[in-house]
ZAMARGU-4260 file (C-alpha; in steps of 0.2 Angstrom, whole numbers, plus 5000, padded with zeros to 4 digits):
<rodrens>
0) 5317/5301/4838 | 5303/5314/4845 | 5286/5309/4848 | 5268/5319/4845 | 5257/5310/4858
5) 5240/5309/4859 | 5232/5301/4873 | 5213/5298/4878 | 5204/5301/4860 | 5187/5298/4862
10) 5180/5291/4846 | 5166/5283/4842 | 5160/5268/4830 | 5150/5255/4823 | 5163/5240/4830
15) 5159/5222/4836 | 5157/5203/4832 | 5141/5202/4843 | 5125/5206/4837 | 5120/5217/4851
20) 5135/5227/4847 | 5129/5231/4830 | 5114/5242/4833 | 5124/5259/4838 | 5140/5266/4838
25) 5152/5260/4852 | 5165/5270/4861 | 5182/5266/4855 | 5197/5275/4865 | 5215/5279/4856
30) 5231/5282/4862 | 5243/5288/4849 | 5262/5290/4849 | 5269/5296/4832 | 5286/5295/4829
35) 5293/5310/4818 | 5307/5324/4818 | 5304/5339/4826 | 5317/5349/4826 | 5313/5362/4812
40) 5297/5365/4822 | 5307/5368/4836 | 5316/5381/4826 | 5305/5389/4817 | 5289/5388/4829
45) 5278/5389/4816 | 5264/5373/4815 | 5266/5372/4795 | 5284/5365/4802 | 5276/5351/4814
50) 5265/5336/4812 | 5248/5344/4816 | 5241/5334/4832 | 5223/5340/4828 | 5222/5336/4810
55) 5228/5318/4816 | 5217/5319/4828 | 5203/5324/4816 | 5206/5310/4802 | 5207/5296/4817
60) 5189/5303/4823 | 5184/5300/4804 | 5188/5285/4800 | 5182/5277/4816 | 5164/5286/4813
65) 5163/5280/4796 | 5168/5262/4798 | 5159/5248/4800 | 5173/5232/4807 | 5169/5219/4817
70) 5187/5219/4826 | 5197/5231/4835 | 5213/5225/4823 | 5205/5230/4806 | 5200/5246/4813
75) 5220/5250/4819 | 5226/5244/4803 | 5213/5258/4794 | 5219/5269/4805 | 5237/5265/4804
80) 5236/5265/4784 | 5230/5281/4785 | 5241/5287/4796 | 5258/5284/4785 | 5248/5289/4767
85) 5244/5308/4775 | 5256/5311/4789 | 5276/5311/4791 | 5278/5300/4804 | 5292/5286/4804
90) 5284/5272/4816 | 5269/5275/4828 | 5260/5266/4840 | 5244/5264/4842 | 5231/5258/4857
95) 5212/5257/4855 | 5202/5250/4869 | 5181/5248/4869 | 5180/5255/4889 | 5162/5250/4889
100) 5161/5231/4882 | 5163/5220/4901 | 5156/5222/4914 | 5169/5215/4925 | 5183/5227/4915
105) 5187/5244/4913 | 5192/5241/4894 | 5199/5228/4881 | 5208/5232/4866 | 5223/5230/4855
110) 5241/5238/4852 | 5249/5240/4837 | 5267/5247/4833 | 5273/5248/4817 | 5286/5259/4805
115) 5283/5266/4789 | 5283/5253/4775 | 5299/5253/4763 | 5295/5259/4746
</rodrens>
């Protein structure tokens, strides 16, 4: 299986349990590994052929701005819902970490990895 990676994605979001972290926005970091099939791409070299990193990209930056969660989990399974109704991707795996919530820290945060759901 080939994989679209997308690694670093700065996002930012009204996340947290605290109070203090409820005022603004938080940065939130993903990383993304989308599982999918390439190969036509690869032939064709046309993006119309490819899962479109940007658009992903895009809708990830989207959803993290418009929400509102207290955990980390219920924004990754937004984001991973969204994910499987909009893009052709088998499985994926995704990390999101808030880089500036400890001091002591250089991030905390969740993985997720799941497959598309049977239908």
């Amino acid at each position: 299986m080939d994989k679209v990676i997308i690694q670093g994605l700065t996002l930012h979001s009204l996340i947290g349990v605290y109070d203090f972290e409820r005022h603004a926005k938080q940065r939130v970091i993903a990383d993304v590994v989308l599982y999918t099939n390439l190969t036509k791409a690869a032939l064709s070299d046309d993006v119309a052929d490819t899962l479109d990193y940007g658009k992903v990209a895009e809708r990830l930056t989207q959803i993290a701005d418009e929400a509102s969660f207290k955990l980390l989990e219920a924004l990754g399974l937004a984001m991973i819902d969204t994910i499987f109704a909009e893009f052709a991707v088998d499985k994926l795996e995704l990390q999101l970490s808030k880089p500036d919530i400890l001091d002591n820290a250089d991030s905390v945060g969740v993985c997720f990895y799941r497959e598309r759901p049977s239908e």
